[in-house]
C-alpha positions as a Markdown table, in Angstrom:
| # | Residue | x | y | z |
|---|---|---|---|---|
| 1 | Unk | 11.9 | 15.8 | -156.8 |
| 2 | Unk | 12.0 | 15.2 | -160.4 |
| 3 | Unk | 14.0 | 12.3 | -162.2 |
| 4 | Unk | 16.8 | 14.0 | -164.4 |
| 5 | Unk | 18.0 | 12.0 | -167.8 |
| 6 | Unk | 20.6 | 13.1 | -169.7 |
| 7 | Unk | 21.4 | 10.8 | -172.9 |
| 8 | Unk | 19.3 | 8.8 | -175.1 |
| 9 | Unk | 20.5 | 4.8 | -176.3 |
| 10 | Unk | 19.2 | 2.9 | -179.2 |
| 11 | Unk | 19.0 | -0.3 | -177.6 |
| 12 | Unk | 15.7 | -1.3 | -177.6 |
| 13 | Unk | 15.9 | -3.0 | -173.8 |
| 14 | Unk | 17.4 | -0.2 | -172.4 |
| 15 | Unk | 14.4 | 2.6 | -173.5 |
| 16 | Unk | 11.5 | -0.2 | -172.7 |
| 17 | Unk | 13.3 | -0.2 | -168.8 |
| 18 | Unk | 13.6 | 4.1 | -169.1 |
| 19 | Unk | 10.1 | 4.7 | -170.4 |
| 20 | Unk | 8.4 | 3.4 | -167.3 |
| 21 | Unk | 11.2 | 4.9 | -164.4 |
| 22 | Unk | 9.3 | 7.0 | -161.6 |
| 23 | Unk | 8.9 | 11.0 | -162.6 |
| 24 | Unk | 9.9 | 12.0 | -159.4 |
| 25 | Unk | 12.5 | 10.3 | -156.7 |
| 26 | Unk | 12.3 | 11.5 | -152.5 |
| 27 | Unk | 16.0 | 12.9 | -153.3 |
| 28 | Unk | 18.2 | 14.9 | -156.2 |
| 29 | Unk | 18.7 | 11.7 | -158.7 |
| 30 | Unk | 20.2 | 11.7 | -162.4 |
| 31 | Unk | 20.5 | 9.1 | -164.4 |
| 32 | Unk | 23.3 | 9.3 | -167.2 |
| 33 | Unk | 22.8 | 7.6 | -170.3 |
| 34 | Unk | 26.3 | 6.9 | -172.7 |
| 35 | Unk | 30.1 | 6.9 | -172.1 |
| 36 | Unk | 30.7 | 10.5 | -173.1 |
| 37 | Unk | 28.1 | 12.1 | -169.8 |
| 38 | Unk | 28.8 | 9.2 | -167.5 |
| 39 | Unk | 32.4 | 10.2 | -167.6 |
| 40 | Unk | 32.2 | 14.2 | -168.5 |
| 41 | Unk | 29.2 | 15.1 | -165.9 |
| 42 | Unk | 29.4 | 12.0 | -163.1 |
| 43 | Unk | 32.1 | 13.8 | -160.8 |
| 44 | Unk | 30.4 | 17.1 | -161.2 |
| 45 | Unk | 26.9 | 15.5 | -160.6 |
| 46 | Unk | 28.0 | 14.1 | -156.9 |
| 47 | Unk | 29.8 | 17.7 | -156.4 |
| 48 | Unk | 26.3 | 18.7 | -156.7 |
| 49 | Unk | 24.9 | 15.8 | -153.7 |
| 50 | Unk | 23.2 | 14.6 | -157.0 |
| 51 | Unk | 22.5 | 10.6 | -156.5 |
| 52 | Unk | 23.9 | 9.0 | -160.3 |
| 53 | Unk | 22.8 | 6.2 | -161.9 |
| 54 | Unk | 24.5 | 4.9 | -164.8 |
| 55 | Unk | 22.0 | 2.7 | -167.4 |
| 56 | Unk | 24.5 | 0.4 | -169.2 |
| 57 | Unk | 25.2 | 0.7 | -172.7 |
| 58 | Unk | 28.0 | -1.3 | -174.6 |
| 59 | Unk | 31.1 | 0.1 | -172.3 |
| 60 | Unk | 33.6 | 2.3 | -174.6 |
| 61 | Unk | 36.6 | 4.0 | -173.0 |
| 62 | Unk | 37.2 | 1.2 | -170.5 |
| 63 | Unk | 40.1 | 2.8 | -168.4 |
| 64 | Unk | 38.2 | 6.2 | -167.9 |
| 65 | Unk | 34.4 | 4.2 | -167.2 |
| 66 | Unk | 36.1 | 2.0 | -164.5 |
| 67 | Unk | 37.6 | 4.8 | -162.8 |
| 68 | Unk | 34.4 | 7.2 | -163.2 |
| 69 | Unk | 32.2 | 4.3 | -162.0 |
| 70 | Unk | 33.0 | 4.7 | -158.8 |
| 71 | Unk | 31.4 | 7.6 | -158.3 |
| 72 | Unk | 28.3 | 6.1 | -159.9 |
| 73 | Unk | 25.9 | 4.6 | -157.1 |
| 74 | Unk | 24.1 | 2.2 | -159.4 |
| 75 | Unk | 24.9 | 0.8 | -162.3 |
| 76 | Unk | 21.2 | -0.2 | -164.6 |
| 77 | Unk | 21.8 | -3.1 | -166.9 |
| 78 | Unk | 18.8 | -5.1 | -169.0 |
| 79 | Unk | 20.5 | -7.8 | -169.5 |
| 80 | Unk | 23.3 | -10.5 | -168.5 |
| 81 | Unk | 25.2 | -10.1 | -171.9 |
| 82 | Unk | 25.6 | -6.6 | -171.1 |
| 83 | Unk | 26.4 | -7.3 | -167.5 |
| 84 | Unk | 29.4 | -9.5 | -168.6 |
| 85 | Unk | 30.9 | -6.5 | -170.2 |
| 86 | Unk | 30.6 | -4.7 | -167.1 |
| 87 | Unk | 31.8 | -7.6 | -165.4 |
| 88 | Unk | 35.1 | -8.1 | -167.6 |
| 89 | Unk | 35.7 | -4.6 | -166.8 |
| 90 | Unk | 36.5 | -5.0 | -163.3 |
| 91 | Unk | 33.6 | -2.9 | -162.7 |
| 92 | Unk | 31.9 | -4.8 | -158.8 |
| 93 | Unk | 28.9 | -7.0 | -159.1 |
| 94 | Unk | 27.2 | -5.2 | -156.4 |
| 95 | Unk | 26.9 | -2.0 | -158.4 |
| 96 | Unk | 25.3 | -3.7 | -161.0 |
| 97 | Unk | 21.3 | -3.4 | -160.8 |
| 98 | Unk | 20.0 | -5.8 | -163.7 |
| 99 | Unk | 16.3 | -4.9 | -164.6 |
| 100 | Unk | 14.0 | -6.7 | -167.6 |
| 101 | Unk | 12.0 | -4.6 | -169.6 |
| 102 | Unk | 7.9 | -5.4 | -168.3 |
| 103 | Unk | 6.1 | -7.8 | -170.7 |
| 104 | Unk | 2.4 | -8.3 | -171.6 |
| 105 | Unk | 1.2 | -12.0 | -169.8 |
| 106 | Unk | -1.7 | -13.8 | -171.4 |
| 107 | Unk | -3.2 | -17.0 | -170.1 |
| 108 | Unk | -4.9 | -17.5 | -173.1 |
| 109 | Unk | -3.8 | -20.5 | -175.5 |
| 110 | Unk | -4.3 | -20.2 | -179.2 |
| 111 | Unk | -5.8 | -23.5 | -180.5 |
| 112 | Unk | -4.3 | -25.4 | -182.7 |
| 113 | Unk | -7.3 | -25.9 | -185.5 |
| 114 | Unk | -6.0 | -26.3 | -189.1 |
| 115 | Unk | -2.2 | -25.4 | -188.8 |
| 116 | Unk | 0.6 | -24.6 | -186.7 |
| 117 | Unk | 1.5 | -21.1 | -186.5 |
| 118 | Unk | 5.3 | -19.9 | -185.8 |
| 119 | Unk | 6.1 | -16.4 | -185.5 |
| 120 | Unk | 9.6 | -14.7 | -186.0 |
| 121 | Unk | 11.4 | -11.4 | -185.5 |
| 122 | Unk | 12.0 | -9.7 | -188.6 |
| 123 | Unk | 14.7 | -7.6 | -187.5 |
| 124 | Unk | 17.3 | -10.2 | -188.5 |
| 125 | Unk | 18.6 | -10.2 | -192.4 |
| 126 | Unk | 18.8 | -12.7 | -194.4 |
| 127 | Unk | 22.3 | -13.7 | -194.0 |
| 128 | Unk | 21.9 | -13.6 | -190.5 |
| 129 | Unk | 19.1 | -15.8 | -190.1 |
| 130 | Unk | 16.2 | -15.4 | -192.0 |
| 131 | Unk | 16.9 | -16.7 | -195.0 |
| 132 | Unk | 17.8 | -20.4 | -193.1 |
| 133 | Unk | 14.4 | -20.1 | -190.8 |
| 134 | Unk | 12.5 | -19.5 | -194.2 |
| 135 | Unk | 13.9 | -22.7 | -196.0 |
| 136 | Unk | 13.8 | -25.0 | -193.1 |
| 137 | Unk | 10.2 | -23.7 | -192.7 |
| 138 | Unk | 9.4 | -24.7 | -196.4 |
| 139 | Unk | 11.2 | -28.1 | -195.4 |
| 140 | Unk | 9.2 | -28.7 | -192.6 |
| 141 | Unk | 6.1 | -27.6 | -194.3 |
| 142 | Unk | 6.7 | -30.4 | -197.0 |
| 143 | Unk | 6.2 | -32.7 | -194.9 |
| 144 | Unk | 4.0 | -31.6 | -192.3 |
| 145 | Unk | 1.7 | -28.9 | -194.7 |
| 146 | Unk | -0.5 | -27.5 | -192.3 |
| 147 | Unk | 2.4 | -24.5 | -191.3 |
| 148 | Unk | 1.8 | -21.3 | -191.3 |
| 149 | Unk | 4.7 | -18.2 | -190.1 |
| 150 | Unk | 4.0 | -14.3 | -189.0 |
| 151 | Unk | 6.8 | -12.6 | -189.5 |
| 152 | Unk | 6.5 | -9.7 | -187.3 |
| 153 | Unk | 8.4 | -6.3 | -185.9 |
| 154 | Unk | 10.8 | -4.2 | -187.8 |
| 155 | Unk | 11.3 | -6.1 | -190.6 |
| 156 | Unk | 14.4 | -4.8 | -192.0 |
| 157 | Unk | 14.2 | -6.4 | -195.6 |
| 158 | Unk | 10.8 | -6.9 | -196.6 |
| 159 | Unk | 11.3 | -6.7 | -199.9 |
| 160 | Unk | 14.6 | -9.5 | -200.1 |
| 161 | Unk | 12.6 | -11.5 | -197.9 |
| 162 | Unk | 9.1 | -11.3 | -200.3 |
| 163 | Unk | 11.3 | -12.2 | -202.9 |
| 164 | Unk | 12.6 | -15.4 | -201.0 |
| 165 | Unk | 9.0 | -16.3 | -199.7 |
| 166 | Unk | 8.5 | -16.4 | -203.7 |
| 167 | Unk | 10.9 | -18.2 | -204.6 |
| 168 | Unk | 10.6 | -21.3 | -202.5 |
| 169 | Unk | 7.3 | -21.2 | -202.8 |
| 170 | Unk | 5.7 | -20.4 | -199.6 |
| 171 | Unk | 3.6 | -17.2 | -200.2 |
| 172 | Unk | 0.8 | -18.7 | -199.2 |
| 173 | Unk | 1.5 | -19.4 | -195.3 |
| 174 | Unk | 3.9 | -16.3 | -195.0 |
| 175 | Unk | 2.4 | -13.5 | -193.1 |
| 176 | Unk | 3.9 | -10.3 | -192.9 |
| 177 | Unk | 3.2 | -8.0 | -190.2 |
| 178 | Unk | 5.1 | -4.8 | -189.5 |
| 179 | Unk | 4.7 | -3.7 | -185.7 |
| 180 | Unk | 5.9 | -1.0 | -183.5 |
| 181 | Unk | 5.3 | -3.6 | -181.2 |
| 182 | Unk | 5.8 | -7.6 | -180.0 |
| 183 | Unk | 2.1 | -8.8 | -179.8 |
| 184 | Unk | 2.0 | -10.3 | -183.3 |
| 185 | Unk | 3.7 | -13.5 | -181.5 |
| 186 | Unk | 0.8 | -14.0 | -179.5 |
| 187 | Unk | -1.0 | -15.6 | -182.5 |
| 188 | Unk | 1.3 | -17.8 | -182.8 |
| 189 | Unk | 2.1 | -21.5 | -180.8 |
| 190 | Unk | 6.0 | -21.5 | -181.8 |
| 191 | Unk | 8.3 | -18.4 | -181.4 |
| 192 | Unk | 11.4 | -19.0 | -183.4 |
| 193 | Unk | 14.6 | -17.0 | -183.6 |
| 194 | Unk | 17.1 | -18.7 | -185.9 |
| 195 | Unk | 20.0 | -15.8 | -185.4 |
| 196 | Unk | 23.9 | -16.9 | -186.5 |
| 197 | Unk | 25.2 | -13.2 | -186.0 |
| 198 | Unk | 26.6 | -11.8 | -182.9 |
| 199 | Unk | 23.4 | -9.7 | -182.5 |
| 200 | Unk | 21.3 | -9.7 | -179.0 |
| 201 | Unk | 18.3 | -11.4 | -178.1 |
| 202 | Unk | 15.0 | -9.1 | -179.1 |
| 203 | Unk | 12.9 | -8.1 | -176.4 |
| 204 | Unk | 10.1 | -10.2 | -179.2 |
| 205 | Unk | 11.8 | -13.3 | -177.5 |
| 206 | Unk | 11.0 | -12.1 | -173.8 |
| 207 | Unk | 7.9 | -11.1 | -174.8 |
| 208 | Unk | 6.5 | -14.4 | -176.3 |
| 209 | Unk | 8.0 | -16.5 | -173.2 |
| 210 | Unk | 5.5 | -14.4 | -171.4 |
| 211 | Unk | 3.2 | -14.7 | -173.8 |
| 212 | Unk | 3.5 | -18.5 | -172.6 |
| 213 | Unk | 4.9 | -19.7 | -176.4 |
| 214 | Unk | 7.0 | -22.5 | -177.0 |
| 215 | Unk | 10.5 | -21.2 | -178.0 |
| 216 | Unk | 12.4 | -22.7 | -180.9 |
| 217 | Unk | 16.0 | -20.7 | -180.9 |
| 218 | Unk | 19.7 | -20.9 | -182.1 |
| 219 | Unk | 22.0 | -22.3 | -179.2 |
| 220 | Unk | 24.0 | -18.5 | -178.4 |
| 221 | Unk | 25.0 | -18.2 | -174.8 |
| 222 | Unk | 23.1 | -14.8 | -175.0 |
| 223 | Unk | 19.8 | -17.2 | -175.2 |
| 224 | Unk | 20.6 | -19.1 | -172.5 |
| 225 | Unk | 19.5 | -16.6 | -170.3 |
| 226 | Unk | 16.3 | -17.3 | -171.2 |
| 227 | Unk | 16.1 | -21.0 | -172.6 |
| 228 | Unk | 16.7 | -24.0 | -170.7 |
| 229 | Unk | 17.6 | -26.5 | -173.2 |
| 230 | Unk | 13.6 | -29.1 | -174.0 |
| 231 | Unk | 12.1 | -27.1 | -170.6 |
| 232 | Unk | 10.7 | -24.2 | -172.2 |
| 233 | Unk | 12.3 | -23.8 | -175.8 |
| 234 | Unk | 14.6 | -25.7 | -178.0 |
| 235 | Unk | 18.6 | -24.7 | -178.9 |
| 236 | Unk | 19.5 | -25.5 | -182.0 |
| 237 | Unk | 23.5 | -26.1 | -182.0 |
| 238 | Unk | 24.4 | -26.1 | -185.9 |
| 239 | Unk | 21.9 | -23.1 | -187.2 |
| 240 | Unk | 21.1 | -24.4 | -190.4 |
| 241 | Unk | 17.6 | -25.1 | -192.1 |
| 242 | Unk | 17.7 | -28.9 | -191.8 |
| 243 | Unk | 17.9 | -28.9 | -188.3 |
| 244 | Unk | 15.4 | -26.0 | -188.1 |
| 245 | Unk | 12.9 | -28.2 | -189.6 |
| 246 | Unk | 13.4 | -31.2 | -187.6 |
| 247 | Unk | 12.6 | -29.0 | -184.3 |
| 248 | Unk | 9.8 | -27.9 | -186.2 |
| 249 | Unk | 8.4 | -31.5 | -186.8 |
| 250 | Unk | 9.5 | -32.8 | -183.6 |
| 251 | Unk | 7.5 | -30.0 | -181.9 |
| 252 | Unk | 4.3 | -30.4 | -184.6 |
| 253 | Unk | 4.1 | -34.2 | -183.7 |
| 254 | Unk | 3.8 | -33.7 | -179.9 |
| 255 | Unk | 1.4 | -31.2 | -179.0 |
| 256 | Unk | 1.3 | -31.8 | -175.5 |
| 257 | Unk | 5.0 | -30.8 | -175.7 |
| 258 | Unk | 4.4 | -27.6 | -177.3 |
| 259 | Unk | 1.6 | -27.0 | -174.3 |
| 260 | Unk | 4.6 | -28.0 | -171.5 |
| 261 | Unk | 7.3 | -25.4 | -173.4 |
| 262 | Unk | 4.7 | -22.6 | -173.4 |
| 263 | Unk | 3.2 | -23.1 | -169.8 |
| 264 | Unk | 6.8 | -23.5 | -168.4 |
| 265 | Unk | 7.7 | -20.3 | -170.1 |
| 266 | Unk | 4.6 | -18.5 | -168.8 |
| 267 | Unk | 5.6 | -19.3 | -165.3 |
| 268 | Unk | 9.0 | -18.4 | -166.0 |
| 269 | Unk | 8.2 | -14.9 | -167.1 |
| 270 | Unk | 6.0 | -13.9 | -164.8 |
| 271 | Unk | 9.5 | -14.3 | -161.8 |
| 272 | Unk | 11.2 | -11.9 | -164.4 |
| 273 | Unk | 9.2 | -9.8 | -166.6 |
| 274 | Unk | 6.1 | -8.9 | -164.5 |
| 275 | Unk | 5.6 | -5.5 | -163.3 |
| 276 | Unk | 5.8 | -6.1 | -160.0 |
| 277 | Unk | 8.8 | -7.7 | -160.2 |
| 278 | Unk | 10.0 | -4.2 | -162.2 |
| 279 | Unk | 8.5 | -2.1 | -159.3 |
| 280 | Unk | 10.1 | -3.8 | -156.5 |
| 281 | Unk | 13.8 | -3.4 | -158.1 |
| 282 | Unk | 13.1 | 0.4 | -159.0 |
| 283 | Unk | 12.3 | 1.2 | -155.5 |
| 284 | Unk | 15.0 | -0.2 | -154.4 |
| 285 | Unk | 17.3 | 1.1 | -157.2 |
| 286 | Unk | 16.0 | 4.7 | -156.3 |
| 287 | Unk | 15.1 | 4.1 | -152.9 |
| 288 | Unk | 11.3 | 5.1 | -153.2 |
């Protein structure tokens, strides 16, 4: 039978998890994206014998998704900061199914010739991060000189941020590079994501631990799922650019460090992000 969806999200972990779910299921199965069809078509769905599968959004309408989720039989989340909203709404732990999106693995390390290269997710602002990675980068490159950054992904303010690079005076080792995708970090030694807003971890982040990169990134208790404190990245505790550049100079005089980071990291994605791992929690979510 075919796989029924009904809603769309614009988280970005959520539709990487959707876009590679099975086309057809051994019984009638919908899954039920948003607040407004989980609560207006769930009851009428297992009227139906339909199986329902809720994929977990930022709860709204707490009282009414409580209740209605208990006529949901699974509950999809990508994440555990999503899964403590669930969580905190009373909502059971065993109908929660968490699932990470599938990253790319490479075993190949980038050699370190003339400079180290960091890499960075563009879809943070200025305010919000950006502006204290690029002036801790420019303080670390002072000293060190041999730094180079690719700032990749959907880079929300290319133009404020060329007019920063400008400004501080670090055209010359700033790469932009706009990308419907996350491989730009695997050109990179250093992932970095410097974020002081309440905004969630990119799937870029995920997708550089796998590409076995050393992880320098603010200390959020989102990020802790991911990064365990000098075993495969560094937390940053006060997110401002002198600290930012320290990390970076710590990291660039110990080499062998940066190698430990990135092949703890490639080990550690490949228990959580590999498509096996994916596989074996869909069939059991949908009982394939």
């Amino acid at each position: 039978m075919k796989l029924s969806i009904i809603g769309k999200t614009k988280n970005s972990w959520l539709n990487e998890i959707i876009k590679n779910f099975p086309i057809n299921v051994h019984k009638r199965t919908i899954i039920l994206i948003g607040p407004f069809f989980q609560i207006l078509l769930t009851p009428l769905m297992r009227i139906f014998l339909y199986k329902v599968i809720w994929i977990a959004d930022n709860p709204k309408y707490n009282i009414l998704l409580k209740f209605f989720s208990l006529f949901a039989e699974k509950i999809i989340i990508p994440n555990q900061s999503i899964e403590a909203n669930y969580l905190r709404l009373g909502i059971p732990n065993q109908k929660l199914q968490l699932i990470y999106p599938i990253c790319s693995f490479s075993e190949e390390r980038i050699k370190r010739q003339d400079s180290l290269v960091l890499s960075c997710d563009g879809s943070l602002s200025i305010e919000n991060g950006t502006g204290t990675l690029l002036r801790g980068f420019s303080m670390a490159q002072e000293i060190l000189g041999n730094l180079k950054l690719i700032i990749g992904g959907n880079i929300i303010e290319k133009t404020r941020i060329e007019w920063l690079i400008n400004e501080i005076n670090i055209k010359n080792s700033v790469q932009l590079a706009p990308s419907n995708n996350h491989l730009w970090s695997e050109q990179s030694h250093i992932y970095v994501w410097m974020d002081n807003s309440e905004q969630p971890t990119p799937i870029s982040l995920i997708q550089a631990v796998c590409f076995g990169k050393a992880i320098i990134a603010s200390d959020k208790l989102s990020n802790h799922e991911f990064i365990e404190q000098n075993k495969n990245g560094i937390l940053i505790k006060s997110s401002n650019a002198e600290m930012f550049s320290q990390a970076i100079i710590n990291l660039a005089r110990k080499p062998e460090w940066i190698t430990e980071l990135g092949e703890n990291n490639l080990d550690f994605g490949k228990h959580k992000f590999s498509a096996e791992i994916f596989r074996q929690k869909i069939t059991t979510t949908f009982e394939l």
